[in-house]
C-alpha positions as semicolon CSV with decimal commas, in nm:
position;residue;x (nm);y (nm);z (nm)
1;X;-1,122;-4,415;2,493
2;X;-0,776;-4,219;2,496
3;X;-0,656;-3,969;2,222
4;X;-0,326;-4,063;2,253
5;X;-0,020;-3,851;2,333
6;X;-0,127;-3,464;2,303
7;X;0,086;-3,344;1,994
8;X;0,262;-3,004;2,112
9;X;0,105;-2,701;1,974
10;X;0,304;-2,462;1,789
11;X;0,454;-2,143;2,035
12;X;0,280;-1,833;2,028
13;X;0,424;-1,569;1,810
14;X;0,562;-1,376;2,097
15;X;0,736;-1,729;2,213
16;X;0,830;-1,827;1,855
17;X;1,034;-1,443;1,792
18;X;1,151;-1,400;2,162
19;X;0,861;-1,162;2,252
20;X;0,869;-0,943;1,934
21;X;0,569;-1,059;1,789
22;X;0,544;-0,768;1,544
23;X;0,884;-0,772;1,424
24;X;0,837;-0,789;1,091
25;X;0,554;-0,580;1,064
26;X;0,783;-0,264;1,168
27;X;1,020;-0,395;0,909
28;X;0,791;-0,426;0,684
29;X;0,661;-0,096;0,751
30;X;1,016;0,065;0,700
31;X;1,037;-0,127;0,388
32;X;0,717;0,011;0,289
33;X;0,847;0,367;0,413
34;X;1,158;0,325;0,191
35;X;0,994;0,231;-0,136
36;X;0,722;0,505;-0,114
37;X;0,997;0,772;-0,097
38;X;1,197;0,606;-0,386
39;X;0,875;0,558;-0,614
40;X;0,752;0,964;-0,512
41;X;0,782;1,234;-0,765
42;X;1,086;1,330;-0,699
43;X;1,167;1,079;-0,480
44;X;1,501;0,944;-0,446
45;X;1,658;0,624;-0,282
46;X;1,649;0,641;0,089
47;X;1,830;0,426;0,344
48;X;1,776;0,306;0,701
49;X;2,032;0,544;0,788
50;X;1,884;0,802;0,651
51;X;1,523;0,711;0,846
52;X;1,717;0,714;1,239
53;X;1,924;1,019;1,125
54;X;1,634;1,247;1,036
55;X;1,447;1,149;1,371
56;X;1,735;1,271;1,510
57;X;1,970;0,992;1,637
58;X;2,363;0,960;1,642
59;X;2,345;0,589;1,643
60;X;2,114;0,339;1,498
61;X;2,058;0,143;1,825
62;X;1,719;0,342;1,915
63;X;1,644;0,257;1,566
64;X;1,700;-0,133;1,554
65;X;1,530;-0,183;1,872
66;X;1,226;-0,050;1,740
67;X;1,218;-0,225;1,447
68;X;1,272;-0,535;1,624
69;X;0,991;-0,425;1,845
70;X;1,269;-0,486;2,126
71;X;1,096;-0,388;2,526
72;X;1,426;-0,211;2,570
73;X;1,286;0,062;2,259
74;X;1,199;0,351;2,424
75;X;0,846;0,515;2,407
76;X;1,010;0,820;2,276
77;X;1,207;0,690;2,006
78;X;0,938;0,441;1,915
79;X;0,684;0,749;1,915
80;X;0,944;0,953;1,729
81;X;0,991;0,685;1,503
82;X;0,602;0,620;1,412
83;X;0,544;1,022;1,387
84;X;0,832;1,040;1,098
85;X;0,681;0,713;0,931
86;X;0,373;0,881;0,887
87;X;0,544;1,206;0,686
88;X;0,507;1,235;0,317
89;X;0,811;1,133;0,118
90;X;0,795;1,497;0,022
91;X;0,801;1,599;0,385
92;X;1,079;1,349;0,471
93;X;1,290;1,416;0,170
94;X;1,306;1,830;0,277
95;X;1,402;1,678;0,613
96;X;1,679;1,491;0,481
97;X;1,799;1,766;0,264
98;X;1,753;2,053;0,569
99;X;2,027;1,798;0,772
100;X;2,276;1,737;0,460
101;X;2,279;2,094;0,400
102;X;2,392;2,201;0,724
């Protein structure tokens, strides 16, 4: 009794997204990150540029690769990058404002 030809299986997630298999969960965590600031008391609209800036970065390339979940993201940034995700928006917001003001 045969089955037939096997039908391929779908690639695994890290296959499917070239190894970043939690790629949009990151983004979707900074999206979260972003919208919690905006909707705080005294919140107020935050960027992407604002997020890599007050972790201390020149450049967003730290940033992207760790929201891509790219191997290249180093375990600093992506450590320094989970620590400031985890700050109130009232904690991030007097970051923000201690940078602007210097």
């Amino acid at each position: 009794m045969s089955n037939g030809p096997k039908a391929e299986s779908a690639p695994a997630p890290e296959q499917a997204t070239g190894g970043y298999a939690d790629c949009s969960d990151r983004r979707a965590l900074i999206d979260n990150f972003i919208r919690k600031v905006k909707d705080a008391p005294q919140g107020r609209k935050i960027t992407r540029t604002d997020i890599w800036t007050v972790a201390g970065y020149t450049d967003a390339t730290e940033f992207q690769r760790f929201q891509r979940n790219d191997p290249r993201a180093t375990e600093s940034a992506t450590g320094n990058f989970t620590r400031l995700l985890k700050l109130t928006p009232e904690e991030f917001i007097k970051n923000l404002r201690a940078l602007t003001a210097k």
